[in-house]
N, CA, C and O atoms as CSV, one atom per row, in Angstrom:
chain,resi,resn,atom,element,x,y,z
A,1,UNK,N,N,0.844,-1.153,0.000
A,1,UNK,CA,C,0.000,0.000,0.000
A,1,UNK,C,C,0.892,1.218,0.000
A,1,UNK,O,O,1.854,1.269,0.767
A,2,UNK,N,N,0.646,2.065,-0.718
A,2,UNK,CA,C,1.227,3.603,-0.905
A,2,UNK,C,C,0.631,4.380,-0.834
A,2,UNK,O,O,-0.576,4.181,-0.698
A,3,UNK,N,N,1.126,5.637,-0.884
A,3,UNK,CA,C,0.573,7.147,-0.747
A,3,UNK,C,C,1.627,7.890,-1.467
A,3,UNK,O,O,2.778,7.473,-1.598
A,4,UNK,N,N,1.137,9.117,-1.973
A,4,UNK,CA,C,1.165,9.965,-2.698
A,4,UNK,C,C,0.475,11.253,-1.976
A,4,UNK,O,O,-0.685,11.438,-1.607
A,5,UNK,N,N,1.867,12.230,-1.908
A,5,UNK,CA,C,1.119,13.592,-1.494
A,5,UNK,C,C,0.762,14.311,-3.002
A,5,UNK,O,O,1.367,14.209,-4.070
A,6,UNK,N,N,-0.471,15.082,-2.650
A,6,UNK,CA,C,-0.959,15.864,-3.930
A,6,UNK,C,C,-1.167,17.324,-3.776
A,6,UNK,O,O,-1.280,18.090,-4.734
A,7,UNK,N,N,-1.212,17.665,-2.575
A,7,UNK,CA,C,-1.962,19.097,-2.699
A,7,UNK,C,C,-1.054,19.596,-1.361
A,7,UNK,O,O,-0.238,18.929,-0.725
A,8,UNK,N,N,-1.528,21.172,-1.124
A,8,UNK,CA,C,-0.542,21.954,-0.213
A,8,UNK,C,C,-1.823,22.780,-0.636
A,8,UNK,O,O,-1.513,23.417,-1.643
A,9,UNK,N,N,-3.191,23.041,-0.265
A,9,UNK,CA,C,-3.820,23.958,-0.764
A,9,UNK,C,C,-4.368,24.777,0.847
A,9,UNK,O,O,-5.245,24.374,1.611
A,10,UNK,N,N,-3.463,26.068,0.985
A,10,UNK,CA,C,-4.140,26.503,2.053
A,10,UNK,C,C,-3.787,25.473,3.366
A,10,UNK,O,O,-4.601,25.540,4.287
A,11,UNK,N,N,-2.769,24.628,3.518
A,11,UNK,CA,C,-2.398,23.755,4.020
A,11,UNK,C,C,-3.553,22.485,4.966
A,11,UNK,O,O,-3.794,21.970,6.057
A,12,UNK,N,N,-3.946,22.557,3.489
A,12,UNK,CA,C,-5.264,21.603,3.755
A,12,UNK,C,C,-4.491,20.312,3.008
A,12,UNK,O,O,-4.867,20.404,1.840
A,13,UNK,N,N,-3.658,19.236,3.105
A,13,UNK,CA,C,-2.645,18.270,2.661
A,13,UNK,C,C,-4.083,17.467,2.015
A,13,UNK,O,O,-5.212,17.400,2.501
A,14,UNK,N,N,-3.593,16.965,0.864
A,14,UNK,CA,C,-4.823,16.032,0.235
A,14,UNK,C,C,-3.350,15.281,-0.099
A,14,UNK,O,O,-2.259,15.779,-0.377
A,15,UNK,N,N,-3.898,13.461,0.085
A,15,UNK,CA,C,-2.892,12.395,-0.049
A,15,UNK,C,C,-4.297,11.196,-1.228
A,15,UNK,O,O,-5.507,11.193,-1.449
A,16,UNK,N,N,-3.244,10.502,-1.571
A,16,UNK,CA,C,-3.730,9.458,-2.443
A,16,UNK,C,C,-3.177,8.203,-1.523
A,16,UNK,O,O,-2.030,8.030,-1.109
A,17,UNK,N,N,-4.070,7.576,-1.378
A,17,UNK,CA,C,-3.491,6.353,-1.043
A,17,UNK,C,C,-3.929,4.929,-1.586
A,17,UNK,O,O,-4.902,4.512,-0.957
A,18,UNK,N,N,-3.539,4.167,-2.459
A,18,UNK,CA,C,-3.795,3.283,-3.199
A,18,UNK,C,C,-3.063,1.447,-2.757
A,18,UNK,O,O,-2.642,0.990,-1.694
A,19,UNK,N,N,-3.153,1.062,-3.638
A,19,UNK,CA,C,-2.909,-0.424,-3.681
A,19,UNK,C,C,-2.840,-0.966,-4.881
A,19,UNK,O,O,-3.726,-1.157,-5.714
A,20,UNK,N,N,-1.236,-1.295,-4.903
A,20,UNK,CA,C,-1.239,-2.074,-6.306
A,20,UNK,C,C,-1.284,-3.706,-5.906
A,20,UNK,O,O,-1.201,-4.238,-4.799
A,21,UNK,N,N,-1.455,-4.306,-7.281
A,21,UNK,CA,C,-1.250,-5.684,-7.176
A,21,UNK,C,C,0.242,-6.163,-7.173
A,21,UNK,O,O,0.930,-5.416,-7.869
A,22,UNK,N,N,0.892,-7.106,-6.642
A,22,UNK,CA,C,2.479,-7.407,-6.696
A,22,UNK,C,C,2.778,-7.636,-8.085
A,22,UNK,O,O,3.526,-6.835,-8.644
A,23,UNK,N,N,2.133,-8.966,-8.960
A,23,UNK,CA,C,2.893,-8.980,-9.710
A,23,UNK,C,C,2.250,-8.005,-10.944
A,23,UNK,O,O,2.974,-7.781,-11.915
A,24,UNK,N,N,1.064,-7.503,-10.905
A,24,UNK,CA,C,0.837,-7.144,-12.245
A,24,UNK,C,C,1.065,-5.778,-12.418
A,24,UNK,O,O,1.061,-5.343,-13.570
A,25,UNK,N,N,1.316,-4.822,-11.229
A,25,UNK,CA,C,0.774,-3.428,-10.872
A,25,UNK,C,C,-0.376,-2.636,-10.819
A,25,UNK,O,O,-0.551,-1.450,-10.540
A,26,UNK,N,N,-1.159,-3.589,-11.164
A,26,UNK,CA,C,-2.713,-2.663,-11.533
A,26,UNK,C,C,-2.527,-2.217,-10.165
A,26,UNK,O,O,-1.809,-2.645,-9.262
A,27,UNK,N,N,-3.509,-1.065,-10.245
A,27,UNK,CA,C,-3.810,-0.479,-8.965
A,27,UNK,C,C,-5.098,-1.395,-8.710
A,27,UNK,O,O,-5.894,-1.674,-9.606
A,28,UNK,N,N,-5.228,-1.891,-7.205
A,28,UNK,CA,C,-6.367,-2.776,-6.947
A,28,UNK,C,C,-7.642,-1.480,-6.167
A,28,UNK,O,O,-8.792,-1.854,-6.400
A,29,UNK,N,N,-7.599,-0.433,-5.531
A,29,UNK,CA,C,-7.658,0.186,-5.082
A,29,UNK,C,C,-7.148,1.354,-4.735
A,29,UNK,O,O,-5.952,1.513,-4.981
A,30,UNK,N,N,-7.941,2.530,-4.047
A,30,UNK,CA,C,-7.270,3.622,-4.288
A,30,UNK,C,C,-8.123,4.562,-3.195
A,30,UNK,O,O,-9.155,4.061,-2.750
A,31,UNK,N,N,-7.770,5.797,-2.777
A,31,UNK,CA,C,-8.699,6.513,-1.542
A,31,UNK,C,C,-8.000,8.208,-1.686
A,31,UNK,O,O,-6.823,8.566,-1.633
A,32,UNK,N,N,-9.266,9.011,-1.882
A,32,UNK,CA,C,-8.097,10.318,-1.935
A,32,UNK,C,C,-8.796,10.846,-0.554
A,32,UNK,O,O,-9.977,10.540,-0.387
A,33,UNK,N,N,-8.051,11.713,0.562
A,33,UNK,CA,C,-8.321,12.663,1.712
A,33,UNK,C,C,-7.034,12.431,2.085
A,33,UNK,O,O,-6.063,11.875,1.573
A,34,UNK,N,N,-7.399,13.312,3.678
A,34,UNK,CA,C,-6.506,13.575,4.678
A,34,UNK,C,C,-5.371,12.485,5.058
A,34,UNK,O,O,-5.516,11.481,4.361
A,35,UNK,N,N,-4.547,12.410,5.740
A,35,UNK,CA,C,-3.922,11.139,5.894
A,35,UNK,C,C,-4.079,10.649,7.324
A,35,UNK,O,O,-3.334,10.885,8.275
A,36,UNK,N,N,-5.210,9.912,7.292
A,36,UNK,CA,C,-5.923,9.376,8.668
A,36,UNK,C,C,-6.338,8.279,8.569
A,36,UNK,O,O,-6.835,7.810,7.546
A,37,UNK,N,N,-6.171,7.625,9.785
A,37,UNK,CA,C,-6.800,6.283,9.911
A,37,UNK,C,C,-8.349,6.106,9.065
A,37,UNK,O,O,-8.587,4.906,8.928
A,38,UNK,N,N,-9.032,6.657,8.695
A,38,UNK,CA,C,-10.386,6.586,8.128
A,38,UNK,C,C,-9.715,6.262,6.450
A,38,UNK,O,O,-10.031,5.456,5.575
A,39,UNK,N,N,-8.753,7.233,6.540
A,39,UNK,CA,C,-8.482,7.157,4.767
A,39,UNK,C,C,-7.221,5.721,4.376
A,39,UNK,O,O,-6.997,5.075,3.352
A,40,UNK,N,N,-6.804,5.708,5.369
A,40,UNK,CA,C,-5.896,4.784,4.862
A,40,UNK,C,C,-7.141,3.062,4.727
A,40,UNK,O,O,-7.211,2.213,3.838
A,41,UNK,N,N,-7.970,3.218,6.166
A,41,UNK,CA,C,-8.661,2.056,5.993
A,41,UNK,C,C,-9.672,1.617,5.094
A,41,UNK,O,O,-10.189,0.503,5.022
A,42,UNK,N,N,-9.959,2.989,4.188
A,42,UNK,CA,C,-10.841,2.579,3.060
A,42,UNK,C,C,-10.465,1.516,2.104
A,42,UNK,O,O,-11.307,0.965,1.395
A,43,UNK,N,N,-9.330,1.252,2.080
A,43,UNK,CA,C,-8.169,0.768,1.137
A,43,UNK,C,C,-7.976,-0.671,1.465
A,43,UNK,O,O,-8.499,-1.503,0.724
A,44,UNK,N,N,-7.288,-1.050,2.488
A,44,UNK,CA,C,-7.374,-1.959,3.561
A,44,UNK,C,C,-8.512,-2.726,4.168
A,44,UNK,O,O,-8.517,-3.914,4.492
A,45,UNK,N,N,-9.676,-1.657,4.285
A,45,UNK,CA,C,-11.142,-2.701,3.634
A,45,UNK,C,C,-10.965,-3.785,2.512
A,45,UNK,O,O,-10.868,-5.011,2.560
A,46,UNK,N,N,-10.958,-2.838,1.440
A,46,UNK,CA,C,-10.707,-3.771,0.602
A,46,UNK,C,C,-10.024,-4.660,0.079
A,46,UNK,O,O,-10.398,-5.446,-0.791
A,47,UNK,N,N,-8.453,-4.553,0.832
A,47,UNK,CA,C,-7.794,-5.529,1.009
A,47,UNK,C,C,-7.842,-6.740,1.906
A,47,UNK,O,O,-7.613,-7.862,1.452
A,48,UNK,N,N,-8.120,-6.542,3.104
A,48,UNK,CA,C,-9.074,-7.639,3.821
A,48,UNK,C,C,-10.202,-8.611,2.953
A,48,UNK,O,O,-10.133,-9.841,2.945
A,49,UNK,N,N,-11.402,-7.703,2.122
A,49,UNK,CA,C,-11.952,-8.316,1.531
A,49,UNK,C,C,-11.960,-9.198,0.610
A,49,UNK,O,O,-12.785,-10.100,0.462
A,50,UNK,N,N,-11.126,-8.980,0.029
A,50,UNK,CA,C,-10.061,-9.629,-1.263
A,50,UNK,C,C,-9.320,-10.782,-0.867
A,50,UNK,O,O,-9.026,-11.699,-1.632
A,51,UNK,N,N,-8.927,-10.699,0.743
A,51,UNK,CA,C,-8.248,-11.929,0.893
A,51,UNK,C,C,-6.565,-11.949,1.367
A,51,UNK,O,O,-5.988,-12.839,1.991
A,52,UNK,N,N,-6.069,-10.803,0.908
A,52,UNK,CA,C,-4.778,-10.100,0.874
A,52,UNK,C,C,-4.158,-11.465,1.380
A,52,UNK,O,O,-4.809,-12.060,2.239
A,53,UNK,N,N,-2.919,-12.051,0.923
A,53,UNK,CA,C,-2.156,-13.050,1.726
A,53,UNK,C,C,-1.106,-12.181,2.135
A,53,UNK,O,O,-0.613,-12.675,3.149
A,54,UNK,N,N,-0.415,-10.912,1.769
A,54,UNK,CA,C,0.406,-10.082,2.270
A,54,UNK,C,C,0.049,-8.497,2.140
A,54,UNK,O,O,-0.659,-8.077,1.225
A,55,UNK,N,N,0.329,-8.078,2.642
A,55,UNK,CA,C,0.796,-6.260,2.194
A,55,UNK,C,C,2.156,-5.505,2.802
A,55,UNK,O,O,2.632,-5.605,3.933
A,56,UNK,N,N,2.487,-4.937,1.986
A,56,UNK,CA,C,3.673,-4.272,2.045
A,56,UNK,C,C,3.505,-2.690,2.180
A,56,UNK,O,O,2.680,-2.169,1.430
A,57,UNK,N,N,4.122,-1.984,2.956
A,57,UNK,CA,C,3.823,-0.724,3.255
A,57,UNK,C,C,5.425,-0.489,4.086
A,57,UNK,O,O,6.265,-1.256,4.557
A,58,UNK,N,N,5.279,1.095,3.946
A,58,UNK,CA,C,6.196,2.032,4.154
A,58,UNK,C,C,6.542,1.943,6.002
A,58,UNK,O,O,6.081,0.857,6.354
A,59,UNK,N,N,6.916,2.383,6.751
A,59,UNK,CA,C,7.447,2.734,8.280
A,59,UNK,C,C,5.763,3.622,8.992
A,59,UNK,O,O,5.248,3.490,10.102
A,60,UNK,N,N,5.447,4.234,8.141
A,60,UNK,CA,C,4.203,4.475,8.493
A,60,UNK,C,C,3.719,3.860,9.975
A,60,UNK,O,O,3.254,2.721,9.920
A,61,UNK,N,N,3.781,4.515,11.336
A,61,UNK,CA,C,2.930,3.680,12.418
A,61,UNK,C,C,1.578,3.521,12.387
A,61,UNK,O,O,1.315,2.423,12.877
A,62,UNK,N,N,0.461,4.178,11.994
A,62,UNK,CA,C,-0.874,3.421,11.867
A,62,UNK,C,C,-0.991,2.584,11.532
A,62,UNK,O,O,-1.860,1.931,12.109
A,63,UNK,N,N,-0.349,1.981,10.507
A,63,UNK,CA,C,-0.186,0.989,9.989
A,63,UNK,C,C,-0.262,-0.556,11.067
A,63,UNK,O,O,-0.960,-1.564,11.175
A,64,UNK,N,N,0.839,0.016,11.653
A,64,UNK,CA,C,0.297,-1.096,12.752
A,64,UNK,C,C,-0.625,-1.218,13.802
A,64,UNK,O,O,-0.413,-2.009,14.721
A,65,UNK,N,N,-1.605,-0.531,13.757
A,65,UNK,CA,C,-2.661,-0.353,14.141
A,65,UNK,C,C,-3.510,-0.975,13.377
A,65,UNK,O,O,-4.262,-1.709,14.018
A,66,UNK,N,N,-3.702,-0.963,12.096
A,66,UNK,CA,C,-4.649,-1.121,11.034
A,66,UNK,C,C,-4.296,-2.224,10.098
A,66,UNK,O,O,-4.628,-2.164,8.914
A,67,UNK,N,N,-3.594,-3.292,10.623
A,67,UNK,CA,C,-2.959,-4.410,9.737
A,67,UNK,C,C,-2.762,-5.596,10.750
A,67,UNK,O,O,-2.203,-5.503,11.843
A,68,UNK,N,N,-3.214,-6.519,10.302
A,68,UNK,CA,C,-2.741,-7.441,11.391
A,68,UNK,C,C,-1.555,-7.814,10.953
A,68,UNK,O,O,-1.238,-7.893,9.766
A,69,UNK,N,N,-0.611,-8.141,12.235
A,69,UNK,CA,C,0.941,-8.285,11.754
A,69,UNK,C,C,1.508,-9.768,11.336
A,69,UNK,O,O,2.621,-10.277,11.470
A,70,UNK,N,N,0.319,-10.231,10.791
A,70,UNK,CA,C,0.332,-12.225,10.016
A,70,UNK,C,C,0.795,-12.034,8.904
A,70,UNK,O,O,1.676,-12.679,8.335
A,71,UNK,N,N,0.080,-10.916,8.457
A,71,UNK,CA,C,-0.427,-10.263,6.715
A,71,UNK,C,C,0.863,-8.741,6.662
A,71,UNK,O,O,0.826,-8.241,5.538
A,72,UNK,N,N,1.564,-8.240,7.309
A,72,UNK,CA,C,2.109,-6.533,7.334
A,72,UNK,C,C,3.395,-7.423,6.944
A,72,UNK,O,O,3.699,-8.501,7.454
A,73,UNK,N,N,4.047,-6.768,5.976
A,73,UNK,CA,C,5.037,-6.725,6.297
A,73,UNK,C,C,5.782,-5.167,5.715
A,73,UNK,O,O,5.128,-4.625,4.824
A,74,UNK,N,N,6.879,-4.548,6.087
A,74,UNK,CA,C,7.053,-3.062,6.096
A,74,UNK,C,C,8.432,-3.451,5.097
A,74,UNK,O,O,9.230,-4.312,5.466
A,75,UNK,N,N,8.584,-2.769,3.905
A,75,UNK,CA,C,9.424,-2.818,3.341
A,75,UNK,C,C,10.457,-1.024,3.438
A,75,UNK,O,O,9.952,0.053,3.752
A,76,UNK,N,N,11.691,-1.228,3.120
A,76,UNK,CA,C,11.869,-0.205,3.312
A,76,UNK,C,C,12.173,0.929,2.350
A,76,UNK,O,O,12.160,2.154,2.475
A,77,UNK,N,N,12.523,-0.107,1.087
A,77,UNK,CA,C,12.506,1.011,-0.173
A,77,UNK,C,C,11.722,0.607,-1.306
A,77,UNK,O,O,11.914,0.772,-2.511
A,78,UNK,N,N,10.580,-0.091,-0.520
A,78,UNK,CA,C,9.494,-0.776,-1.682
A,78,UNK,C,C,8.449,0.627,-2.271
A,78,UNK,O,O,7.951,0.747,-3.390
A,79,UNK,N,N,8.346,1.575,-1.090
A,79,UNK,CA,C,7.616,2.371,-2.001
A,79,UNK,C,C,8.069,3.285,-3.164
A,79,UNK,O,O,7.455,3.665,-4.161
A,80,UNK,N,N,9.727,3.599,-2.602
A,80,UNK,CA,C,10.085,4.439,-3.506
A,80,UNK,C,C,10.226,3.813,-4.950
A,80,UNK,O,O,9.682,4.357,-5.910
A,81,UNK,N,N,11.005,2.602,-5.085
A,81,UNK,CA,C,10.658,2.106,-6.390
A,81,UNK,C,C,9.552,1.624,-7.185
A,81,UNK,O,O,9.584,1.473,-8.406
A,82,UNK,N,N,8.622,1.404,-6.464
A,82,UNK,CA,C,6.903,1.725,-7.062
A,82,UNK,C,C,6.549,3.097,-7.766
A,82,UNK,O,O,5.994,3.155,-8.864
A,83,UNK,N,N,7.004,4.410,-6.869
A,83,UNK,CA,C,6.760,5.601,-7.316
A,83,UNK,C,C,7.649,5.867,-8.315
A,83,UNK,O,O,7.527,7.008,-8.761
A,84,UNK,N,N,8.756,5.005,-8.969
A,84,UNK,CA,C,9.697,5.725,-10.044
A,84,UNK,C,C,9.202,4.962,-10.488
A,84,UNK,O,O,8.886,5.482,-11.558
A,85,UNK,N,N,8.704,3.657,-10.513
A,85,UNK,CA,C,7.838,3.013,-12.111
A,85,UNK,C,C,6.545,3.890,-12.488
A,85,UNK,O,O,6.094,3.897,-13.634
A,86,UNK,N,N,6.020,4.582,-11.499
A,86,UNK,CA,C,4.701,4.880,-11.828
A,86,UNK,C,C,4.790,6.398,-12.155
A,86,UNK,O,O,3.763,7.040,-11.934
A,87,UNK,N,N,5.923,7.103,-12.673
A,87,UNK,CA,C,5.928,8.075,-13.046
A,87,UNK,C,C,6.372,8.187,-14.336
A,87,UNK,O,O,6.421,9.291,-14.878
């Protein structure tokens, strides 16, 4: 799971936070707001629902709040090379 900052408007921060698939990249999901437990778990819903056998995410601490740690695992330069393919 990743994020993407987008906005600085009036310092109102708008983030993207999405979900690709491992091997194919599609994005499986996706959530735009604030960067809060509400927004990250829209995402993570749907990864639960789906079945997820893993997810990979950034140092981020909510995260471990919002992941059970069977399924988390935290990579440490997995997001940045996601974000240079996807640009």
């Amino acid at each position: 799971m990743n994020y993407v900052f987008i906005s600085n408007t009036r310092k109102k921060y708008i983030w993207l936070v999405y979900a690709l698939e491992k091997n194919s990249k599609n994005v499986v999901c996706f959530n735009v707001g604030k960067r809060t437990n509400k927004t990250l778990n829209r995402v993570l819903e749907t990864l639960k629902l789906s079945e997820a056998k893993k997810i990979f995410t950034d140092r981020l601490k909510n995260y471990k709040y919002l992941i059970n740690e069977k399924i988390h695992s935290v990579k440490r330069f997995g997001k940045k090379n996601i974000l240079k393919e996807r640009i």
